[in-house]
N, CA and C atoms as a LAMMPS dump frame, in Angstrom:
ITEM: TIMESTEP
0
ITEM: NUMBER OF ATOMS
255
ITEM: BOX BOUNDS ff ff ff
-5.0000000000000000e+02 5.0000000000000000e+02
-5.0000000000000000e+02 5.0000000000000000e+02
-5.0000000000000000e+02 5.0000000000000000e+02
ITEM: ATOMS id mol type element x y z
1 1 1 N 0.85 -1.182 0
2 1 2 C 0 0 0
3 1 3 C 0.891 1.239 0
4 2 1 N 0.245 2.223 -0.916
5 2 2 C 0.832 3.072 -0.695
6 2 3 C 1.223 4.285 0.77
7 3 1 N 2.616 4.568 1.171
8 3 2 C 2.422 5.441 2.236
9 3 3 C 1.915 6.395 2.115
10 4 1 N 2.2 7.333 1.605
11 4 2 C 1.498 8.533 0.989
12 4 3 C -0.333 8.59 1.33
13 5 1 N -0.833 7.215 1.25
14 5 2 C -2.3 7.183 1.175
15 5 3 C -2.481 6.344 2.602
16 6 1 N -1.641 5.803 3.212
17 6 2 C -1.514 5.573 4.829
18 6 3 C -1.794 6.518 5.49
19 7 1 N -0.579 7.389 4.936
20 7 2 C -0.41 8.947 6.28
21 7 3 C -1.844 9.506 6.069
22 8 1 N -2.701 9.456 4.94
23 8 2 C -3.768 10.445 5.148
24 8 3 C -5.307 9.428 5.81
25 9 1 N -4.992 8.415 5.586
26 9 2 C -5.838 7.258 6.467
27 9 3 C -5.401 7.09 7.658
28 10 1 N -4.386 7.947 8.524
29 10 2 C -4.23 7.873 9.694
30 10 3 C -4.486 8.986 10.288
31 11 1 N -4.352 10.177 9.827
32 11 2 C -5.03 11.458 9.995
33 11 3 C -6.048 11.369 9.933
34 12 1 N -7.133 10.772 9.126
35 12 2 C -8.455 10.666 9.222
36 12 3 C -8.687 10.126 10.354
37 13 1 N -8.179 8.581 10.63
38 13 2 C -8.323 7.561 11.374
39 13 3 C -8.434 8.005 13.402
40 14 1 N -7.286 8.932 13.189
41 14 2 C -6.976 9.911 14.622
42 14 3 C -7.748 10.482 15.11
43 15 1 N -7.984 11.352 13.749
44 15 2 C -9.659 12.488 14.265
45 15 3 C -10.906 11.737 14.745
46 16 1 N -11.001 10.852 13.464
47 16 2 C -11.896 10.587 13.846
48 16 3 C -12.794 9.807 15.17
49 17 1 N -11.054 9.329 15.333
50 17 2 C -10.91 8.302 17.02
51 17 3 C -11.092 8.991 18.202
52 18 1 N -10.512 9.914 18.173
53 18 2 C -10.388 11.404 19.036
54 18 3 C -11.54 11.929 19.365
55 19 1 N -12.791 12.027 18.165
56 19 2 C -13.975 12.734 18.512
57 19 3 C -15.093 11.824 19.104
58 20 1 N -14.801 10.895 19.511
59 20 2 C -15.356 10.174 20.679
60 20 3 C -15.264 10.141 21.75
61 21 1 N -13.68 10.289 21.887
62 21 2 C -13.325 10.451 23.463
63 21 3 C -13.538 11.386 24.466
64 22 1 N -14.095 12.664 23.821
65 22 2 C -15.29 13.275 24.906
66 22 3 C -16.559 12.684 25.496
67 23 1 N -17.062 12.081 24.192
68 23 2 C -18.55 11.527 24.672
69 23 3 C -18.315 10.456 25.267
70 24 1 N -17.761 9.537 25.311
71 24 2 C -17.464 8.6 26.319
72 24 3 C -16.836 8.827 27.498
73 25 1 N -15.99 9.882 27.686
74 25 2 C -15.633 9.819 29.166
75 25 3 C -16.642 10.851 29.793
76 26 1 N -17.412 12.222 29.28
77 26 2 C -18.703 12.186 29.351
78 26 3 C -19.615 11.698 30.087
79 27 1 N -19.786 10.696 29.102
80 27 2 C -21.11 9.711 29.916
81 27 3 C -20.388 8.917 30.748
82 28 1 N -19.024 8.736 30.603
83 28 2 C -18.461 7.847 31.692
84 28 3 C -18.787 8.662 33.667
85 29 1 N -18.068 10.211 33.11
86 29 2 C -18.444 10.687 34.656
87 29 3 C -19.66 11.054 34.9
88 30 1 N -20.489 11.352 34.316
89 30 2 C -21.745 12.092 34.333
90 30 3 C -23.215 11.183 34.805
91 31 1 N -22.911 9.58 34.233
92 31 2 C -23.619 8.697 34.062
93 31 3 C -24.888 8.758 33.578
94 32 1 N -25.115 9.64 32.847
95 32 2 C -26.448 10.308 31.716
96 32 3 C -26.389 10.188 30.414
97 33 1 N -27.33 9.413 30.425
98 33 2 C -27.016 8.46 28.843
99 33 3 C -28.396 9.371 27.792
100 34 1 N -29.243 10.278 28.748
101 34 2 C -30.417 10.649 27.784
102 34 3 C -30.47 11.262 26.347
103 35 1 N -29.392 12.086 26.38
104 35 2 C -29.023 12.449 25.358
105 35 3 C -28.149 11.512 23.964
106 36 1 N -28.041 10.64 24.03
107 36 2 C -27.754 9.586 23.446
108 36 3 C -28.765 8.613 22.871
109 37 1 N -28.677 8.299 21.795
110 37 2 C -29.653 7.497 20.669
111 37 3 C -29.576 6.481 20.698
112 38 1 N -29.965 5.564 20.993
113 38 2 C -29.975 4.151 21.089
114 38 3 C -29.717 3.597 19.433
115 39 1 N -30.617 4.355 18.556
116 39 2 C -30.493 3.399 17.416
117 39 3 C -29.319 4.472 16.177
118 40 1 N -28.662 5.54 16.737
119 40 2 C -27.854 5.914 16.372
120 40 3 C -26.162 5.215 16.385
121 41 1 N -26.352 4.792 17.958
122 41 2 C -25.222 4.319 18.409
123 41 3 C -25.411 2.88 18.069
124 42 1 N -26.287 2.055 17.549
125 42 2 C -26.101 0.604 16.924
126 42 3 C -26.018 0.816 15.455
127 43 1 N -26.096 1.73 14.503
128 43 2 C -25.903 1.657 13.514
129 43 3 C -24.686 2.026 13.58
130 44 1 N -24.251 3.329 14.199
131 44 2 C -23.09 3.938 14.129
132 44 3 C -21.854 2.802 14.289
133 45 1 N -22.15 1.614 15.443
134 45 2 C -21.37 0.655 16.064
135 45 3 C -20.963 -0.346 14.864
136 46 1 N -21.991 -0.663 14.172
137 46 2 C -22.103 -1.61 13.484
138 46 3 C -21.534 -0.73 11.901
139 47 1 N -21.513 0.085 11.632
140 47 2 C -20.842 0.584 10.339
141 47 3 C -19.543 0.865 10.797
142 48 1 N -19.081 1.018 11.984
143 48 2 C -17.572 1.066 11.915
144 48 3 C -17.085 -0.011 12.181
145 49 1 N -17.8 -1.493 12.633
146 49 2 C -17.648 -2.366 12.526
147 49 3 C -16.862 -3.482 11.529
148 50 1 N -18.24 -2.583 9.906
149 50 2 C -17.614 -2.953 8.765
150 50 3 C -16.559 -2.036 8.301
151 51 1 N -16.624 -0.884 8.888
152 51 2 C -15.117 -0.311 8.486
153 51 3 C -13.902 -0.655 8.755
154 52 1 N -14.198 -1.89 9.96
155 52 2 C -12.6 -2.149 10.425
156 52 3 C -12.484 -4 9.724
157 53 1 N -13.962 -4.346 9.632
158 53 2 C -13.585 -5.774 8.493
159 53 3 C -12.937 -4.775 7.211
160 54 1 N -13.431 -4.245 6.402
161 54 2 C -12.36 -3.317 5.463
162 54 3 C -11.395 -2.968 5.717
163 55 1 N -10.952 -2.35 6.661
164 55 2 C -9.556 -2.811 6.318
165 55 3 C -8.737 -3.438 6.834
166 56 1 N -9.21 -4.803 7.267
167 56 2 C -8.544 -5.494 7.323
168 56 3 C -8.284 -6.547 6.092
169 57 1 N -9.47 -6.709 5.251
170 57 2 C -9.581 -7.067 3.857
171 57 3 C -8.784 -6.219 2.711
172 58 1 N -8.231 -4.998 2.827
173 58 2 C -7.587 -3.841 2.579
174 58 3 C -5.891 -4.322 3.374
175 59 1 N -5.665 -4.575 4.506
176 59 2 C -4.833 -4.491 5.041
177 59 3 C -4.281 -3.25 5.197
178 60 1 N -4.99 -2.554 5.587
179 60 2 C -4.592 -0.778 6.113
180 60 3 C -4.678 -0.912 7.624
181 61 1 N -3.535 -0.55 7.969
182 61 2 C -3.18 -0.726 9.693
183 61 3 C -4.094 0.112 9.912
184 62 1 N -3.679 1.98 9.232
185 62 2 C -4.34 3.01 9.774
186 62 3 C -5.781 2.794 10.117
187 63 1 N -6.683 1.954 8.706
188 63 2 C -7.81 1.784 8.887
189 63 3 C -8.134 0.292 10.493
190 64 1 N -7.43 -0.174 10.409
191 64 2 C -7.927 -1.352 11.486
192 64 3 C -7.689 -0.545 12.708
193 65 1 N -6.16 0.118 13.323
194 65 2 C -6.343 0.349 14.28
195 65 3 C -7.498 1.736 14.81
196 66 1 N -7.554 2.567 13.619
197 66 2 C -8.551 3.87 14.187
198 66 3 C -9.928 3.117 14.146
199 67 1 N -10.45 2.153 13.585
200 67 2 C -11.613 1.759 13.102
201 67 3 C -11.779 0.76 14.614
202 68 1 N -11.015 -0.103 15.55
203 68 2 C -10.774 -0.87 16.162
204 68 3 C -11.009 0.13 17.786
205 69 1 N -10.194 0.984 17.526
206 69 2 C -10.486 2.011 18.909
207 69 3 C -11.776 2.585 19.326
208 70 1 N -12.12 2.976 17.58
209 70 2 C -13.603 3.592 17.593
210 70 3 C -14.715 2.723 17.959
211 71 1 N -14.201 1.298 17.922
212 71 2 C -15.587 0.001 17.915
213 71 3 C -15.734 0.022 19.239
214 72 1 N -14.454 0.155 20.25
215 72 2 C -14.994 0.291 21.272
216 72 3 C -15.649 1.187 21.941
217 73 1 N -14.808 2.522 21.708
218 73 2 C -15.761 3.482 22.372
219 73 3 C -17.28 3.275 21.919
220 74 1 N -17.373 3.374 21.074
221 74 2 C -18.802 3.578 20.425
222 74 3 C -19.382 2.099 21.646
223 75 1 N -18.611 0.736 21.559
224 75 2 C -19.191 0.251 22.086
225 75 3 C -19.464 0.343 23.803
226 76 1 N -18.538 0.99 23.96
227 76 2 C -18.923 1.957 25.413
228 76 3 C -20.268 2.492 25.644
229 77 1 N -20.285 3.561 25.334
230 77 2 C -21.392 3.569 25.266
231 77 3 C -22.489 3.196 24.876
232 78 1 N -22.66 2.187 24.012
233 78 2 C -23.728 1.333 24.497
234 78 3 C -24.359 0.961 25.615
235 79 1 N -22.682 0.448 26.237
236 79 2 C -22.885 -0.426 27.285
237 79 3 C -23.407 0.689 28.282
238 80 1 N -22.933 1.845 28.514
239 80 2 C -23.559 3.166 29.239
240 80 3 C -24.684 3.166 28.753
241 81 1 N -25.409 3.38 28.094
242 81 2 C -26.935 3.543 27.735
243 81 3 C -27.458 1.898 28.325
244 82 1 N -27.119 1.722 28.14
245 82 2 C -27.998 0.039 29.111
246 82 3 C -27.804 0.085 30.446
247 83 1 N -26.698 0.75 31.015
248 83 2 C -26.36 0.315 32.2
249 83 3 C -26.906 1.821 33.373
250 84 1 N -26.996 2.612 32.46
251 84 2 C -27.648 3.84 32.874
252 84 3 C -28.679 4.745 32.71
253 85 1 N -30.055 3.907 32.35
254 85 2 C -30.759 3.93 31.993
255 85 3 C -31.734 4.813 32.445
């Protein structure tokens, strides 16, 4: 693969990893899940899901590991919206 097209799939990959980690630690201290979508955060979960089978079918690190970080947070909160109901 090309690097050139790595470095900018890891810049994406960063941001986009990054702009979760408010809303999860968030709802982590706050324990207020109301503002949060139930069927936002299972689609949302489940399309970055297939973003990280891509690239791993791709073999783009950038894409597995930002896509891999994001599965969890996202799946964080899930688990916060169930558990804080």
């Amino acid at each position: 693969m090309n690097f050139d097209i790595e470095w900018f799939g890891a810049v994406a990959g960063i941001l986009t990893t990054v702009s979760f980690l408010p809303q999860v630690y968030k709802t982590w201290k706050t324990k207020s899940t109301a503002s949060l979508s139930m069927p936002m955060l299972l689609m949302m979960t489940t399309g970055i899901l297939l973003w990280d089978v891509y690239g791993v079918m791709l073999g783009s690190m950038s894409m597995i590991i930002a896509n891999s970080i994001t599965f969890i947070s996202s799946s964080m909160l899930i688990y916060f919206k169930l558990k804080y109901k």
